[in-house]
Backbone as a printed PyTorch tensor [residue, N CA C, xyz], in Angstrom:
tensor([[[-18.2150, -33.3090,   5.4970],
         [-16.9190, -32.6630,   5.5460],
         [-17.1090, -31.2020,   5.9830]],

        [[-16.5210, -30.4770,   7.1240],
         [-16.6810, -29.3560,   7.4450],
         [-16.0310, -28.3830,   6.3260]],

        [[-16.4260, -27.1270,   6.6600],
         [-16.2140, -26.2580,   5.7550],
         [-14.8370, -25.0450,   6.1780]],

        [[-13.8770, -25.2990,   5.3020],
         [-12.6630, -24.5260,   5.7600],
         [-12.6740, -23.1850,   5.9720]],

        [[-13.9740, -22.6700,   7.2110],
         [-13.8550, -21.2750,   6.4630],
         [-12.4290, -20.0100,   6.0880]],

        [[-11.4050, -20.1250,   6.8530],
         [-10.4180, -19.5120,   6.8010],
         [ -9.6080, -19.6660,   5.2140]],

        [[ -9.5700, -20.9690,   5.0200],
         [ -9.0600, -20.8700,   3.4890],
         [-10.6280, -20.2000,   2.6030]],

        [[-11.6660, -20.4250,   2.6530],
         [-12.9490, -19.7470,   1.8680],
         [-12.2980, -18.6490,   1.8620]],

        [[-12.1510, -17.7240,   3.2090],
         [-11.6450, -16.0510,   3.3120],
         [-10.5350, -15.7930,   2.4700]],

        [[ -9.7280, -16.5770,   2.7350],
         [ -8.5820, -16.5260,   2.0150],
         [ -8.5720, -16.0430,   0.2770]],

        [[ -9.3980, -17.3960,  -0.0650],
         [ -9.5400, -17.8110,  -1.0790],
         [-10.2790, -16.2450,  -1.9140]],

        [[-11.6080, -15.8050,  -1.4860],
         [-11.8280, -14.4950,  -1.8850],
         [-11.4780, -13.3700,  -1.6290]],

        [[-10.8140, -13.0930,  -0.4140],
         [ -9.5190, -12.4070,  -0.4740],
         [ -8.2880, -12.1330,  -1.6920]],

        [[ -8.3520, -13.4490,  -1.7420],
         [ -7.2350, -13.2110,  -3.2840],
         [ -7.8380, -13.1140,  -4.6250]],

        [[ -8.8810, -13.3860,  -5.1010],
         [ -9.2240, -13.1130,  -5.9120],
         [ -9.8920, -11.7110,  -6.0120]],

        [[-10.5530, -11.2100,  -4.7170],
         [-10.8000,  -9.8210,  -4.7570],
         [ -9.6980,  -8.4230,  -5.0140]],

        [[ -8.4250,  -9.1160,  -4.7920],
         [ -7.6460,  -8.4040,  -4.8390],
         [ -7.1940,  -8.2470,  -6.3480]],

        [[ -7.0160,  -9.5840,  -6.7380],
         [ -7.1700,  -9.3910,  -8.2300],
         [ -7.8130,  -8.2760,  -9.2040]],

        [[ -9.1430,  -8.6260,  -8.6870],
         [-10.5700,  -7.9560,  -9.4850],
         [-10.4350,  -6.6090,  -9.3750]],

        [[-10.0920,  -6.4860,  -8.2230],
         [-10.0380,  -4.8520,  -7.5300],
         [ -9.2720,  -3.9070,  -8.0020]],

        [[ -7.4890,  -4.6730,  -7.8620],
         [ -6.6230,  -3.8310,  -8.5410],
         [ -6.5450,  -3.7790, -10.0210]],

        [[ -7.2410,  -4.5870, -10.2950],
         [ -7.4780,  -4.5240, -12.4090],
         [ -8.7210,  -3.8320, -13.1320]],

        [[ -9.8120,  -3.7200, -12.0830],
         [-10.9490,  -3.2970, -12.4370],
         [-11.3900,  -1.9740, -11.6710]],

        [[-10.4640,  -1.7660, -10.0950],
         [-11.2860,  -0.4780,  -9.8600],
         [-12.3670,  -1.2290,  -9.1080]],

        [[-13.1710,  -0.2920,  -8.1260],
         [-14.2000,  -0.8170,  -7.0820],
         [-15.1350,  -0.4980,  -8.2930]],

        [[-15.6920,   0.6050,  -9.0250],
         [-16.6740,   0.5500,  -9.4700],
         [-16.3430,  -0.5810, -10.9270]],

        [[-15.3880,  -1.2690, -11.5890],
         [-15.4260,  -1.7210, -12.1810],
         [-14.9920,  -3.1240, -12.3340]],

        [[-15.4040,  -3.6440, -10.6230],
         [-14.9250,  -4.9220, -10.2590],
         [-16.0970,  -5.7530, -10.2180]],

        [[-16.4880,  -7.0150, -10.9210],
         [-17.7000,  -7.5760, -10.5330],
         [-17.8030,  -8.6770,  -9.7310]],

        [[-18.9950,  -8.8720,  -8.5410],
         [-18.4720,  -9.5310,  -7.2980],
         [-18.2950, -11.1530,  -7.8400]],

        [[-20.0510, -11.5750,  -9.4370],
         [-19.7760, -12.6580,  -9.7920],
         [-18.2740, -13.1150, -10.3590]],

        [[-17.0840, -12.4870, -10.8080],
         [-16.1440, -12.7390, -11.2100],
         [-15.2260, -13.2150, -10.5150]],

        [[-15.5070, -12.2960,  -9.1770],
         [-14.8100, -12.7520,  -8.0640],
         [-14.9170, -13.9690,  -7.5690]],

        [[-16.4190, -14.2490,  -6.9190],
         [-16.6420, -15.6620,  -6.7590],
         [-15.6620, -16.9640,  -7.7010]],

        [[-16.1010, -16.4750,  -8.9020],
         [-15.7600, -17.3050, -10.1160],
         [-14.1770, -17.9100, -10.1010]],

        [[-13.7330, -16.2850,  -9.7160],
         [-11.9730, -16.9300,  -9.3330],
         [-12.0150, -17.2800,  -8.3850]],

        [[-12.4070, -17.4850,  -7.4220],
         [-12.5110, -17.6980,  -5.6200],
         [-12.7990, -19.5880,  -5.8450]],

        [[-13.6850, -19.8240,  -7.1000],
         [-14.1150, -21.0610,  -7.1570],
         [-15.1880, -21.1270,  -6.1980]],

        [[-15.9820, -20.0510,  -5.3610],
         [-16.8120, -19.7960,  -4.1710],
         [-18.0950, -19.3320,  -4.6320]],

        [[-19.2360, -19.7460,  -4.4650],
         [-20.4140, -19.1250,  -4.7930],
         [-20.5630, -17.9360,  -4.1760]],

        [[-21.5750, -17.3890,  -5.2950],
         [-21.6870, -15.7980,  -4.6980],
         [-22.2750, -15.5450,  -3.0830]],

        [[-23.1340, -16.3740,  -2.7550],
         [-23.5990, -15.9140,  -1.4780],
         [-22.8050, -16.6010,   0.1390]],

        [[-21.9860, -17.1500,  -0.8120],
         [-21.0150, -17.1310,   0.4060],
         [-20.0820, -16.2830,   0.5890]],

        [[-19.7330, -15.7240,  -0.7760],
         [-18.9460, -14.2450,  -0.6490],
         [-19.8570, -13.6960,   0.5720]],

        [[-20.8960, -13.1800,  -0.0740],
         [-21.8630, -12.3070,   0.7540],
         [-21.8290, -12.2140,   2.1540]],

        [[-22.1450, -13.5400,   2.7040],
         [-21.6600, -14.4620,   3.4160],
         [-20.6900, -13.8440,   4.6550]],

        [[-19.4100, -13.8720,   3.7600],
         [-18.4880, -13.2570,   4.8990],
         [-18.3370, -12.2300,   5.1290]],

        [[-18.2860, -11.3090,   3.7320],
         [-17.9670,  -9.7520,   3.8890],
         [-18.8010,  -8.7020,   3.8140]],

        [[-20.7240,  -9.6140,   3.3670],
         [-21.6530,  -8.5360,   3.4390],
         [-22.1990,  -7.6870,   1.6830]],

        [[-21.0170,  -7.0190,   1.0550],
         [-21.2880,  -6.0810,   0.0330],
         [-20.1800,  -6.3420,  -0.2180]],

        [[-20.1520,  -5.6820,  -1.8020],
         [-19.1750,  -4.9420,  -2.5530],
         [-18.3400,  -4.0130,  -1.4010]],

        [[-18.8250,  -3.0030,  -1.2690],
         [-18.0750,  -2.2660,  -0.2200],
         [-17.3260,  -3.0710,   0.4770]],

        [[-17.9990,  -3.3780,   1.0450],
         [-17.5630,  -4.3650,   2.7750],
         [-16.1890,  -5.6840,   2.1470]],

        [[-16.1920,  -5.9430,   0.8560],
         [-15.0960,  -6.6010,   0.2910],
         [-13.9200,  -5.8040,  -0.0140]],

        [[-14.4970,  -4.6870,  -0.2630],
         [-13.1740,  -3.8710,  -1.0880],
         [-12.4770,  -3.1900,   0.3400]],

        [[-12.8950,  -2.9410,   1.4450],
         [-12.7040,  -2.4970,   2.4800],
         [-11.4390,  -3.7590,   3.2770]],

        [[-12.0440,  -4.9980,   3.0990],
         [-11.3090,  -5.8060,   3.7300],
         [-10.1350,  -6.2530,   2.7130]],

        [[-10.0120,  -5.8840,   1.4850],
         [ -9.4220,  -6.4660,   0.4480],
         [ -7.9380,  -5.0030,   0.5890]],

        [[ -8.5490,  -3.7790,   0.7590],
         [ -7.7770,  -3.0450,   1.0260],
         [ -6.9580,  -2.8690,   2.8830]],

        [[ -7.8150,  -3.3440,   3.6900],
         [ -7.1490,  -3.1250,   5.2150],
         [ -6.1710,  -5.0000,   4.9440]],

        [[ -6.5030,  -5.4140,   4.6560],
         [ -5.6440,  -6.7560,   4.2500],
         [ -3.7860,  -6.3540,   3.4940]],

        [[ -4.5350,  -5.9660,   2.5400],
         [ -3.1230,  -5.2840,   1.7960],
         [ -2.1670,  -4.4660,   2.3680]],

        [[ -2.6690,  -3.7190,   3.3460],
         [ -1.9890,  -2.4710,   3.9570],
         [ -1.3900,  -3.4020,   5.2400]],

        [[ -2.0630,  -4.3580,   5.5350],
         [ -1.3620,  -5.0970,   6.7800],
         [  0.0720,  -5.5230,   6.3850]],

        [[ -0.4550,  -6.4610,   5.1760],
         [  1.1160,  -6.7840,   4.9360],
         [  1.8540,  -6.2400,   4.2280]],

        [[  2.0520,  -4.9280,   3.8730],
         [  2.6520,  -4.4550,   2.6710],
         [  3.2120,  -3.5030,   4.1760]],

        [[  2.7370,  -2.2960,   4.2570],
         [  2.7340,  -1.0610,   4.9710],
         [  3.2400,  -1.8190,   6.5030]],

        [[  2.5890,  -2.5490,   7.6320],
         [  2.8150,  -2.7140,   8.3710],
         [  4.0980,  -4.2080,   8.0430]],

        [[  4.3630,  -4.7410,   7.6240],
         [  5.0200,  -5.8670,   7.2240],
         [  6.6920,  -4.7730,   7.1080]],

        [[  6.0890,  -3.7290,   6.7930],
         [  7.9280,  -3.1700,   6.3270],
         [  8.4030,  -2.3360,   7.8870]],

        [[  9.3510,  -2.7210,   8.9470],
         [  9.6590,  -1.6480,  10.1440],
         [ 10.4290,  -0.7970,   9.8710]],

        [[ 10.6510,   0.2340,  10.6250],
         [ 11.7610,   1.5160,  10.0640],
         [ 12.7750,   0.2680,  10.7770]],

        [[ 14.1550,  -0.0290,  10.5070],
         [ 15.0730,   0.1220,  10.7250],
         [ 16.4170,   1.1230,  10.7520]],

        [[ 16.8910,   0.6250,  11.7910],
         [ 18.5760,   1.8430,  11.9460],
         [ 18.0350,   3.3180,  13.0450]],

        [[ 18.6990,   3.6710,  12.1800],
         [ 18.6060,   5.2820,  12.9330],
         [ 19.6350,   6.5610,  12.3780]],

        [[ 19.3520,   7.5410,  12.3780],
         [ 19.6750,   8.5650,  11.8160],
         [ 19.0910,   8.5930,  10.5420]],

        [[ 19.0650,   9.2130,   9.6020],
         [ 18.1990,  10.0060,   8.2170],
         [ 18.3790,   8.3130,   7.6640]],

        [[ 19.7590,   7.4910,   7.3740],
         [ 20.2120,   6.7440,   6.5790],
         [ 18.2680,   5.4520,   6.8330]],

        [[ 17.7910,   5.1040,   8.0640],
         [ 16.8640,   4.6530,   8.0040],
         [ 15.7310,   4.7920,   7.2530]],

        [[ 15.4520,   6.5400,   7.0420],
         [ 14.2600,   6.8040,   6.2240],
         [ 14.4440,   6.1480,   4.9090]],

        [[ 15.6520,   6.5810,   4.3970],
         [ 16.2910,   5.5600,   3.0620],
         [ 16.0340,   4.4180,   3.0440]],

        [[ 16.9260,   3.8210,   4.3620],
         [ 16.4060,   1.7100,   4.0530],
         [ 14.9970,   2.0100,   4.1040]],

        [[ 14.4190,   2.2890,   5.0810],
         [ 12.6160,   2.0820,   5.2760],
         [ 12.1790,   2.3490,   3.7720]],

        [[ 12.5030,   3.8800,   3.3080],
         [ 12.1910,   3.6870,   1.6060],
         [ 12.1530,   2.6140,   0.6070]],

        [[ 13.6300,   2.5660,   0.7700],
         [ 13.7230,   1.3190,  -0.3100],
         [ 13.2020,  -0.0120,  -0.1170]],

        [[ 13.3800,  -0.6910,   0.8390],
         [ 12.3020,  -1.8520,   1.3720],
         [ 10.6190,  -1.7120,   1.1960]],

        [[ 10.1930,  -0.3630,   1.5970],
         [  8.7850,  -0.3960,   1.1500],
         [  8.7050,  -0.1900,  -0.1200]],

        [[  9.5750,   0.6760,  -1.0390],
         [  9.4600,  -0.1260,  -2.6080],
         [  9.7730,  -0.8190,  -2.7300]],

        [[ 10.8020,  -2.2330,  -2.5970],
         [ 10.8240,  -3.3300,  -3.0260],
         [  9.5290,  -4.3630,  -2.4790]],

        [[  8.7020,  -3.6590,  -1.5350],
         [  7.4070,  -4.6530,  -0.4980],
         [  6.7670,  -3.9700,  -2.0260]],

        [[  5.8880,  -2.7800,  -2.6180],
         [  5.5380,  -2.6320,  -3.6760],
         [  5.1000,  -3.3130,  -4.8180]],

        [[  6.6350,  -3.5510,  -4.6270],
         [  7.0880,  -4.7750,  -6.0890],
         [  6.7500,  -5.6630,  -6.3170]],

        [[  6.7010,  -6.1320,  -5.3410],
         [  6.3220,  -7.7110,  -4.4250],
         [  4.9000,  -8.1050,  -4.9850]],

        [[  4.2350,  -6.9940,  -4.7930],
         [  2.1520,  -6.4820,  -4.0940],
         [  2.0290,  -5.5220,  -5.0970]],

        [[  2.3860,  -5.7140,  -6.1340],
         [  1.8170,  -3.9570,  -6.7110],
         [  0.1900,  -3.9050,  -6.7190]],

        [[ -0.7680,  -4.8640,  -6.2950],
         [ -1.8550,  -4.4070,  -6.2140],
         [ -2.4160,  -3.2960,  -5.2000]],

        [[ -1.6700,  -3.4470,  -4.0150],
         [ -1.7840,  -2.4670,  -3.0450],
         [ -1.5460,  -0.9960,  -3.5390]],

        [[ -0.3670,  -0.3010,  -4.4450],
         [ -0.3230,   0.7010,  -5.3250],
         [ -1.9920,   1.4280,  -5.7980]],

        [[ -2.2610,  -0.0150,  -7.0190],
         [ -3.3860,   0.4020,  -7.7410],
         [ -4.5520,   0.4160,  -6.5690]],

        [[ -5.0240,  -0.4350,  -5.8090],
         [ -6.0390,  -0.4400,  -5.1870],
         [ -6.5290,   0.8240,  -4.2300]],

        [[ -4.9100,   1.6050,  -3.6220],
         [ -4.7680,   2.7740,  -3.1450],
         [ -5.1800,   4.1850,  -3.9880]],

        [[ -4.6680,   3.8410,  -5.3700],
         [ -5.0610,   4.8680,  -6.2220],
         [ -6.4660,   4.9410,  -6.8340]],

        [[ -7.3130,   3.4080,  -6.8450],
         [ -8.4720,   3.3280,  -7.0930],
         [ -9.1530,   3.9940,  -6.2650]],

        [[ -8.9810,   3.6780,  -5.1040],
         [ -9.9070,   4.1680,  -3.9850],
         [-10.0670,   5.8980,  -4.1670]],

        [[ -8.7030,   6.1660,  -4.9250],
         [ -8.2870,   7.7160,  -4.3920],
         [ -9.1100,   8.2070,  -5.5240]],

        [[ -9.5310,   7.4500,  -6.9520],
         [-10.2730,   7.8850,  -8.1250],
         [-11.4890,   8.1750,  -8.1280]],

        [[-12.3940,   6.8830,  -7.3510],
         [-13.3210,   6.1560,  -7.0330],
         [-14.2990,   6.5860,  -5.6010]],

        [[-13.7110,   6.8540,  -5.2000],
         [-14.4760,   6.5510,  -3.6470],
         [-14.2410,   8.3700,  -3.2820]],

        [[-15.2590,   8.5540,  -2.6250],
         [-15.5700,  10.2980,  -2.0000],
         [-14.8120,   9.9280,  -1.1290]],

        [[-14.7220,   9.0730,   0.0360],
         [-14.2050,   8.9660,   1.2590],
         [-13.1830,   7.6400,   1.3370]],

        [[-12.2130,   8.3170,   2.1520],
         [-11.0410,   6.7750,   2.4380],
         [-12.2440,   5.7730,   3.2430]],

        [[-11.6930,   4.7240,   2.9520],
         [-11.8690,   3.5110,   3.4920],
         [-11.1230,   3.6030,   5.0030]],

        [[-11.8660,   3.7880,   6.0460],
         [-11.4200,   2.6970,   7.4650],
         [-10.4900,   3.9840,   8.5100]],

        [[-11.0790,   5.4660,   7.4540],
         [ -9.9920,   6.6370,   7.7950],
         [ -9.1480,   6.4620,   9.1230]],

        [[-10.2340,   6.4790,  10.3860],
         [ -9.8230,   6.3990,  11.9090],
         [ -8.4310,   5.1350,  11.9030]],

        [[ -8.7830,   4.1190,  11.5290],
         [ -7.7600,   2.8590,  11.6390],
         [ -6.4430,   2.8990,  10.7980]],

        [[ -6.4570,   3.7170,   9.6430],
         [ -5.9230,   3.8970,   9.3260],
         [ -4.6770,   5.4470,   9.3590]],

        [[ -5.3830,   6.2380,   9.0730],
         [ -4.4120,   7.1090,  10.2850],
         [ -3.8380,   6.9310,  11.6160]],

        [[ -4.0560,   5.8320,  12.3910],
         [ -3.5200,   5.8870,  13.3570],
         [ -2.2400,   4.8090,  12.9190]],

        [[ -2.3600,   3.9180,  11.9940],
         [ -1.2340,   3.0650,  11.6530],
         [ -0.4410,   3.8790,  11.0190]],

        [[ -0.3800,   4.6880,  10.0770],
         [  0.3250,   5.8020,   9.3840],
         [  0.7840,   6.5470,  10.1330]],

        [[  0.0510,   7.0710,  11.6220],
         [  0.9920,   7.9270,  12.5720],
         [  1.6910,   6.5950,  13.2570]],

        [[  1.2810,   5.5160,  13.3930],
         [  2.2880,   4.9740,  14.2510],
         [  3.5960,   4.7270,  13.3950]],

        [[  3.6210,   4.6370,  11.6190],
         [  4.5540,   4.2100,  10.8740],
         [  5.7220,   5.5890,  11.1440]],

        [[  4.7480,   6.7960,  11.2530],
         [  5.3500,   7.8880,  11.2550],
         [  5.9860,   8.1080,  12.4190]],

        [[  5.6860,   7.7040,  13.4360],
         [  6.2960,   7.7210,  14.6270],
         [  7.4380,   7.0580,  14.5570]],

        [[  7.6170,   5.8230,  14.1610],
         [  8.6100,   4.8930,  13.7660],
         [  9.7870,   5.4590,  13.2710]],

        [[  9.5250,   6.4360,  11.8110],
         [ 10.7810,   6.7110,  11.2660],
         [ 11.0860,   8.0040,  12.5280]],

        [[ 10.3540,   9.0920,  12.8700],
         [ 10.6430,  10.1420,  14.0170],
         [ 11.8350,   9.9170,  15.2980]],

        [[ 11.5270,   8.4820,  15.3060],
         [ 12.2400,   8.1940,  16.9310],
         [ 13.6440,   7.3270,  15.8610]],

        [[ 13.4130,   7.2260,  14.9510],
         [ 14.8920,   6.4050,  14.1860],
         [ 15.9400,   7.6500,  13.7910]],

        [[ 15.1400,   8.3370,  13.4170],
         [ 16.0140,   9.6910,  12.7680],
         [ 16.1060,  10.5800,  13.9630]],

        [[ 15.4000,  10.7510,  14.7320],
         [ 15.7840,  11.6000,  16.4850],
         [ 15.6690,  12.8610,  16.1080]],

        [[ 15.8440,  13.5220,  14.9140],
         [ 15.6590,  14.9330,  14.9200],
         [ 14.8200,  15.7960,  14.2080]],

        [[ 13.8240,  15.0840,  14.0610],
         [ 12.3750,  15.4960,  13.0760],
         [ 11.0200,  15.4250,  14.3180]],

        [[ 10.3230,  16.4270,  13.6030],
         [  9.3080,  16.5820,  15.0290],
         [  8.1680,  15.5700,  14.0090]],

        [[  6.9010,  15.2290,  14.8380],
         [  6.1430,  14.4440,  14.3550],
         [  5.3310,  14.7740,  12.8210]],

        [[  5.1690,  16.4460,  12.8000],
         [  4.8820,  16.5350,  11.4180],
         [  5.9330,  16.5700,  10.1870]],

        [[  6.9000,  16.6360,  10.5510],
         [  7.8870,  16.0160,   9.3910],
         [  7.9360,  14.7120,   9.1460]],

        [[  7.5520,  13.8830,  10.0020],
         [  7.8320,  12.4430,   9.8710],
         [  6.4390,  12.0870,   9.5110]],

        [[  5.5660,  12.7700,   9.5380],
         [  4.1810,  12.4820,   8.7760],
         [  4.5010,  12.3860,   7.0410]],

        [[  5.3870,  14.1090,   7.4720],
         [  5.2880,  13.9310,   5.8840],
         [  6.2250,  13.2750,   5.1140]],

        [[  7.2270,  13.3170,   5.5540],
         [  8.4280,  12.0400,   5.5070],
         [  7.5320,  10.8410,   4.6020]],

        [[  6.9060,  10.2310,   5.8680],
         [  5.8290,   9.1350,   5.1220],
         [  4.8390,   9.0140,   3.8760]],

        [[  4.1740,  10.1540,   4.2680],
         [  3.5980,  10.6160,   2.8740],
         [  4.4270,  10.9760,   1.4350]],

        [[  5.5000,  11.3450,   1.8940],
         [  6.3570,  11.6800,   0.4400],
         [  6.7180,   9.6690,   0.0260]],

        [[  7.2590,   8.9770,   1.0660],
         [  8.0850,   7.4460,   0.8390],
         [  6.3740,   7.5190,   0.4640]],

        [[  5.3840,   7.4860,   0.8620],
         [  4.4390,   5.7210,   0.2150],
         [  4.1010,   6.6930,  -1.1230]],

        [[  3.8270,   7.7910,  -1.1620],
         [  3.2140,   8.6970,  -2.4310],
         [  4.4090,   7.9750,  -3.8740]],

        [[  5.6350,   8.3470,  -3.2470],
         [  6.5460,   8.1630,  -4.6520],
         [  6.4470,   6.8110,  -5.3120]],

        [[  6.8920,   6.0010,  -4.1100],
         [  6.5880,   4.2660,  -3.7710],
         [  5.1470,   3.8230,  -4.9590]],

        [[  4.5080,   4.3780,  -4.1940],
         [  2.7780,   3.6300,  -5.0800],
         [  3.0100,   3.9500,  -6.5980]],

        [[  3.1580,   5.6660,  -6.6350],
         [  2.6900,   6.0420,  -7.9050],
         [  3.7960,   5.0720,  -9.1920]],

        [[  4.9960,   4.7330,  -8.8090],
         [  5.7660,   4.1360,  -9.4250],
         [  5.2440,   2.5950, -10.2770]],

        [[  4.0440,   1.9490,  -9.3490],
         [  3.6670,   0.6300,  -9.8970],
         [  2.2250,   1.1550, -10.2220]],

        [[  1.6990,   2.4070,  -9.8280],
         [ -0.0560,   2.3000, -10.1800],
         [ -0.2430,   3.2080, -11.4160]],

        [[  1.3980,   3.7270, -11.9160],
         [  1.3830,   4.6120, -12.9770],
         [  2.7080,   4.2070, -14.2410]],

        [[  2.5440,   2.9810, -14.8170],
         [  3.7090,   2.4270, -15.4340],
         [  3.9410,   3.2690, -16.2380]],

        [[  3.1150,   3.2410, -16.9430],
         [  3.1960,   4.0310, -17.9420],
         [  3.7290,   5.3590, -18.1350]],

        [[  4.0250,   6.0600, -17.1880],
         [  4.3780,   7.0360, -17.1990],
         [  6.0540,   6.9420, -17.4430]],

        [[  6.6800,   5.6450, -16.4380],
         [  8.4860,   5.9410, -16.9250],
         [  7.9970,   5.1580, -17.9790]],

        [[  7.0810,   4.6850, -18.6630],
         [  7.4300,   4.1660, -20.0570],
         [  8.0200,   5.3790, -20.9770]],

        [[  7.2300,   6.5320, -20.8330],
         [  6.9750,   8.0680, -21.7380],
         [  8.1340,   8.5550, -21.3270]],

        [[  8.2740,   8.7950, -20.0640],
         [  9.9770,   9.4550, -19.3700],
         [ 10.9190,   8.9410, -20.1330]],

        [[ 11.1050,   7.7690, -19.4970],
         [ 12.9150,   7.2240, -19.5730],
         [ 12.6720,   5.8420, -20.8520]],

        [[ 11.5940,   5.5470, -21.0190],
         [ 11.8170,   4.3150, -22.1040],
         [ 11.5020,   3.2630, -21.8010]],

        [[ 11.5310,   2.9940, -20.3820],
         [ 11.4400,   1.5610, -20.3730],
         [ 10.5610,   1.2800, -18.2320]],

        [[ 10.5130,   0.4020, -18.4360],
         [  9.2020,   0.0820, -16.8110],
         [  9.8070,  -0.7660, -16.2630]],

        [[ 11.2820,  -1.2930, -16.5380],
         [ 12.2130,  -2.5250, -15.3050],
         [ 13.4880,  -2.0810, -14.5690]],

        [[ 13.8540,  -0.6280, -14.6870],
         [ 14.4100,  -0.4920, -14.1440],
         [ 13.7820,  -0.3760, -12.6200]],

        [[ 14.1120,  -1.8060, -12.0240],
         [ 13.8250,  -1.4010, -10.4110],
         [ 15.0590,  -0.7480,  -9.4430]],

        [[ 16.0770,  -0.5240,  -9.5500],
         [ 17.4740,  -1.1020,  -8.7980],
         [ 17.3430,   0.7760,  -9.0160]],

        [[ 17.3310,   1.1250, -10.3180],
         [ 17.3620,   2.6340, -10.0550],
         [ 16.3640,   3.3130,  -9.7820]],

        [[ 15.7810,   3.0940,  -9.7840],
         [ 14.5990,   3.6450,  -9.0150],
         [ 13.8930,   4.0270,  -7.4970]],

        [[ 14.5960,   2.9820,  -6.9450],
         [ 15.0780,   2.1260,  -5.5830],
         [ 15.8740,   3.4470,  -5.0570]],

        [[ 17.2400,   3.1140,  -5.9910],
         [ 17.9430,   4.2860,  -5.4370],
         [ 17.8710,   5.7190,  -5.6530]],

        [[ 16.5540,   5.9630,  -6.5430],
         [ 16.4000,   7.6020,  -6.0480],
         [ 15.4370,   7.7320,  -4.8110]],

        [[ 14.4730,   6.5430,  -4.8930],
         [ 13.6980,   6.6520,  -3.5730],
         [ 14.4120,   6.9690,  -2.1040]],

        [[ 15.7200,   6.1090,  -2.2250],
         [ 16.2640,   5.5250,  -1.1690],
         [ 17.2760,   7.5480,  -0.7820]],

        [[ 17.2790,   8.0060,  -2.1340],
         [ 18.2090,   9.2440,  -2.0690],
         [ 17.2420,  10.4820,  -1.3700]],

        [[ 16.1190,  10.2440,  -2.0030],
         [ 14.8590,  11.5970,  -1.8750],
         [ 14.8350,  11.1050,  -0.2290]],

        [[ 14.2610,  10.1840,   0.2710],
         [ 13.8240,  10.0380,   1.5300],
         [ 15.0850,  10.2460,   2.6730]],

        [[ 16.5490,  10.1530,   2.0010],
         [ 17.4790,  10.7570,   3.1380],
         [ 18.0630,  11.6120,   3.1980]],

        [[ 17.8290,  12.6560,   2.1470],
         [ 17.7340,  13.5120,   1.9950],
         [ 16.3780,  14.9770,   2.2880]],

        [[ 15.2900,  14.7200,   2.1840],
         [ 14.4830,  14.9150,   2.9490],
         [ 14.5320,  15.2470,   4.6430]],

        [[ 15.0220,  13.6660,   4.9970],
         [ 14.8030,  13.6510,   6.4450],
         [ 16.1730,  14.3090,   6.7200]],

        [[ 17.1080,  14.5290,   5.9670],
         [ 18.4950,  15.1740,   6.5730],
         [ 17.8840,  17.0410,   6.7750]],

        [[ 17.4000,  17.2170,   5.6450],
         [ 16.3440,  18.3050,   5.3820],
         [ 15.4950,  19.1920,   6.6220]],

        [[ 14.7860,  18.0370,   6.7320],
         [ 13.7120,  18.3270,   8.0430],
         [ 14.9700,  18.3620,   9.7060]],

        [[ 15.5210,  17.4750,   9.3200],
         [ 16.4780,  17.3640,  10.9000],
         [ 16.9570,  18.1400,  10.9090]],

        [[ 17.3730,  19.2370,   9.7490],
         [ 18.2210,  20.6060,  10.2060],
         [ 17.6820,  21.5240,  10.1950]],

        [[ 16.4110,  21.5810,  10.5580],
         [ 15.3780,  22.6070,  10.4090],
         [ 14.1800,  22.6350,  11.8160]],

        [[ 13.9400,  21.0620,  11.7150],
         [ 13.1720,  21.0960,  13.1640],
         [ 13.8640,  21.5020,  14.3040]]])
């Protein structure tokens, strides 16, 4: 019987993501992974090489479909808003992508995949720039950086509206301050650039 490798990838793919966003790179172990994968360890090895070389693909994986999966729609400021609120509700969806982002940011001296990844972040940024028409490219950088910063910290830091407001389910309002800060912002920057 041949060997499926695409579901194998798959298969430790998802369990790395697991391990990763619950444990942290330095506190993820690869046998555990296997273990959920149902995959022996040296076929992990196998595909992705290292620890590193897993957490690398476990994180450019996540960002595909979370980050690139969400498009700016519309145009004028009101887009930075939808684009907001859709990439927190994509969040919601994935909150491992949150933690795994903030692990890396705890954990690791250097981003993961920097070159490949800045250029998807300027292209995201480009996206909202040409929707809203009146922000020059470093506002819409930071535009972006303010939506994924607020976005993440919301699922990789529960605990925190536990201490605030009481409680960790309000999604719907939360949504809508994201959805308020980011068109407001870009109304911000458009009367200024």
């Amino acid at each position: 019987m041949a060997w499926d490798t695409e579901a194998t990838r798959a298969a430790l793919l998802a369990a790395a993501v697991l391990e990763f966003s619950e444990n942290g790179f330095a506190g993820a172990r690869v046998d555990r992974i296997s273990a959920r994968a149902g995959i022996n360890r040296e076929r992990l090895y196998s595909y992705f090489g290292n620890k590193r070389q897993l957490f690398e693909a476990v994180l450019a994986d996540q960002l595909v479909t979370i980050l690139d999966g969400v498009p700016v729609c519309g145009s004028g400021c009101e887009a930075a808003g939808d684009f907001a609120g859709r990439y927190f509700d994509a969040c919601k969806l994935h909150p491992a992508l949150p933690r795994l982002v903030f692990w890396e940011g705890l954990e690791l001296v250097h981003p993961i995949d920097v070159a490949t990844r800045t250029s998807r972040a300027r292209s995201k940024a480009t996206e909202l720039e040409l929707a809203i028409g009146d922000i020059d490219a470093a506002a819409a950088d930071e535009l972006l950086l303010t939506i994924v910063t607020l976005c993440h910290a919301w699922f990789a830091t529960p605990n925190v509206s536990l201490i605030v407001v009481g409680d960790d389910q309000a999604h719907a309002r939360r949504r809508e301050t994201i959805t308020t800060i980011a068109m407001g912002w870009a109304r911000q920057f458009a009367v200024t650039a």
